[in-house]
C-alpha positions in Angstrom: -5.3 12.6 -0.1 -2.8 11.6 -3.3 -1.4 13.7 -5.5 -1.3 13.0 -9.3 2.0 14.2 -11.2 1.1 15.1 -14.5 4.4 16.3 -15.8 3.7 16.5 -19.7 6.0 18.1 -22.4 8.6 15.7 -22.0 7.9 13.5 -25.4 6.0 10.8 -25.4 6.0 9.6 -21.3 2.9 12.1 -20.2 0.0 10.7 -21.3 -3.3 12.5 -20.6 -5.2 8.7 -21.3 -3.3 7.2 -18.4 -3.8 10.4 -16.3 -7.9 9.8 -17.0 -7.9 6.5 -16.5 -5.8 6.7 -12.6 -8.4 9.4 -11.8 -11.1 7.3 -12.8 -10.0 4.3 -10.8 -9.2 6.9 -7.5 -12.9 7.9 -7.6 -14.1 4.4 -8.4 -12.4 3.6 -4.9 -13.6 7.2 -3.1 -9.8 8.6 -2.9 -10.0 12.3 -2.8 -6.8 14.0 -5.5 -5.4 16.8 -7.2 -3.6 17.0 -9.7 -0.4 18.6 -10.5 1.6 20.0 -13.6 5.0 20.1 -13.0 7.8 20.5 -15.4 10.0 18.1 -13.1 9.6 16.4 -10.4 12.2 16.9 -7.0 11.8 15.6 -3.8 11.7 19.0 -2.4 9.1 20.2 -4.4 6.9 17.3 -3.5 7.8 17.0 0.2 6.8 20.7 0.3 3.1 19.3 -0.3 3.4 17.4 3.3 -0.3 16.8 3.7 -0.2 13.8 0.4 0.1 10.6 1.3 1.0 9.1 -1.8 2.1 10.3 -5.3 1.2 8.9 -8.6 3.7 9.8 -11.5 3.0 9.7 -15.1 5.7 11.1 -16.5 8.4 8.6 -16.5 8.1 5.2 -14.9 11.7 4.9 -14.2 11.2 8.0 -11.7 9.8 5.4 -9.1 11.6 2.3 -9.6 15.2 4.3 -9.4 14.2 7.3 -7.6 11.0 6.4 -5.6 13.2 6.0 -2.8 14.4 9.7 -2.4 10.8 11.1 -1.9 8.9 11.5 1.1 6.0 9.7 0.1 5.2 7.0 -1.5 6.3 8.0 -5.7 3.9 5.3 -7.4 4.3 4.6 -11.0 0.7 3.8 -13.0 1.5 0.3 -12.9 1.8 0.5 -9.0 -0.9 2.5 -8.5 -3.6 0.1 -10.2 -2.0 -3.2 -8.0 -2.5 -0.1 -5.0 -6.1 0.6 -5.9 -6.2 -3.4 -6.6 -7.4 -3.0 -10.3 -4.4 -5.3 -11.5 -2.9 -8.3 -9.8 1.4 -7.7 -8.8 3.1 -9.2 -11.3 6.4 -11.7 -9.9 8.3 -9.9 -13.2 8.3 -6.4 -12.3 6.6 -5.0 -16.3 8.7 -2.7 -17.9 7.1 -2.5 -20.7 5.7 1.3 -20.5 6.8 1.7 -24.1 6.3 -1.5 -25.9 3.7 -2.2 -28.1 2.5 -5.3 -26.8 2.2 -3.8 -23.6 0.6 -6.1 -20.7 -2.1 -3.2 -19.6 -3.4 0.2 -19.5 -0.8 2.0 -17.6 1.5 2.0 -20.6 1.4 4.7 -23.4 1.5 2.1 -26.1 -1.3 0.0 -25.0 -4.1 0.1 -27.6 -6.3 2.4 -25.4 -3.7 4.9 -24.6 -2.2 5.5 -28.2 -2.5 9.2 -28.7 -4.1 9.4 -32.7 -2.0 12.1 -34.8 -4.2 13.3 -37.6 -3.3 13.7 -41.2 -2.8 16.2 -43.3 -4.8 16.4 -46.2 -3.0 14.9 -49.2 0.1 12.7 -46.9 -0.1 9.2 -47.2 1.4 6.8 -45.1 
């Protein structure tokens, strides 16, 4: 089984579009999941859970390329998880792009699907 980390509240890195889109692709591929809401993330807390195999993060993507190793399982970042589930190629240049705007896919915030729309008050121009 995997375990989703959906640790919102922390600005703009949780993203409930990226969080629907990994679930869709897990039950594309018939991976069973939970998801989780944590404020942070610790290796404790997640090593508690010893029956997950693999963790997917969506709170910060830095979490798993600096601290991935520190966990007990596998800490995937959405990028890593779609190569995983083998909906995106590996790229040679590791992308860190999760907050550009010309993102290079749908595991960033910014990319045009993911781009949470704030309406406007009545009256407030742009």
């Amino acid at each position: 089984s995997s375990g989703i980390n959906a640790e919102y509240g922390l600005g703009r890195q949780g993203n409930t579009s990226i969080l629907n889109k990994l679930k869709t692709m897990l039950e594309e591929e018939g991976k069973t999941y939970t998801v989780y809401l944590m404020s942070e993330i610790f290796p404790e807390r997640l090593g508690s859970m010893s029956d997950i195999g693999a963790w997917i993060q969506v709170a910060c993507p830095r979490l798993s390329i600096d601290w991935g190793y520190t966990f007990p399982a596998p800490l995937l970042s959405p990028y890593e998880a779609s190569v995983a589930l083998g909906k995106v190629s590996w790229q040679d240049d590791y992308p860190m792009d999760f907050y550009s705007n010309d993102s290079l896919g749908p595991w960033t915030n910014n990319h045009p699907k993911n781009k949470v729309k704030v309406p406007r008050k009545p009256g407030v121009k742009k």
